[in-house]
C-alpha positions in Angstrom: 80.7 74.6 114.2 82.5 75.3 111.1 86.7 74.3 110.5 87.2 78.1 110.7 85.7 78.8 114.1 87.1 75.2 115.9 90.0 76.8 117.8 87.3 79.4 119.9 83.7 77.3 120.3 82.2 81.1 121.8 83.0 83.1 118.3 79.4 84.9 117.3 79.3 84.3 113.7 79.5 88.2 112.3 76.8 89.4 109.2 80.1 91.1 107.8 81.5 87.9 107.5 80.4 87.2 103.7 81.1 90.8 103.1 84.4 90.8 104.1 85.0 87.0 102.4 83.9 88.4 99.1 85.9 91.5 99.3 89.0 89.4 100.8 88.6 87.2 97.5 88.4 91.1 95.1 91.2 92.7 96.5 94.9 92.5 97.6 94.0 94.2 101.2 90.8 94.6 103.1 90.1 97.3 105.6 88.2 96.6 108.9 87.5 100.0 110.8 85.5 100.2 113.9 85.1 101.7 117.6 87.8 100.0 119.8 86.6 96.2 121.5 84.3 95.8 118.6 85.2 92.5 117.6 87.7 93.4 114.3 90.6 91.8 115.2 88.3 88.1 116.5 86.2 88.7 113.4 89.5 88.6 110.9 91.4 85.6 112.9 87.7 83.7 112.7 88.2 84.5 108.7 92.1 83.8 108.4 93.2 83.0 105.0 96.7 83.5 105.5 97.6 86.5 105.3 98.5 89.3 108.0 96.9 91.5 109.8 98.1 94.3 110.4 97.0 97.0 113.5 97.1 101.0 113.7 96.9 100.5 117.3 100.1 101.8 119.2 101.4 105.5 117.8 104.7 103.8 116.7 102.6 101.4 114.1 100.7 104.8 112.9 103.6 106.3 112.8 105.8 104.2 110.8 102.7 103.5 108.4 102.4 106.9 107.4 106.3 107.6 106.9 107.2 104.7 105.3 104.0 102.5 104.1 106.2 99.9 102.3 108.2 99.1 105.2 105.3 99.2 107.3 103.4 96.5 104.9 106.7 94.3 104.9 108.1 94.3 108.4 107.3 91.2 109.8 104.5 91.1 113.0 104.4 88.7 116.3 101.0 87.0 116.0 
């Protein structure tokens, strides 16, 4: 079991995984899009390297990303 999957012993090691690594390690922000219950959210805490994530989830997140994306980027989130 690897340092990054010692807090949750059950995580199924994802084939995204070095995909999303290598882009994580290209670019300032990485989008993970999927059906809902997929495993995005497990898959990016499994990966953490620090910085947030951030969820479209409830209508007042959408909301608030498309009217003001800089304040939506910057506010700060409960883990």
């Amino acid at each position: 079991m690897s340092a990054e999957t010692s807090h949750n012993p059950a995580y199924l090691h994802r084939t995204l995984e070095s995909a999303v690594k290598r882009a994580s390690g290209q670019f300032k922000g990485v989008l993970i899009n999927g059906m809902h219950g997929a495993g995005k959210h497990t898959l990016l805490a499994a990966l953490s390297d620090a910085r947030p994530c951030v969820s479209l989830l409830t209508n007042r997140e959408r909301q608030l990303a498309q009217d003001d994306p800089e304040a939506f980027l910057t506010t700060p989130r409960l883990p």
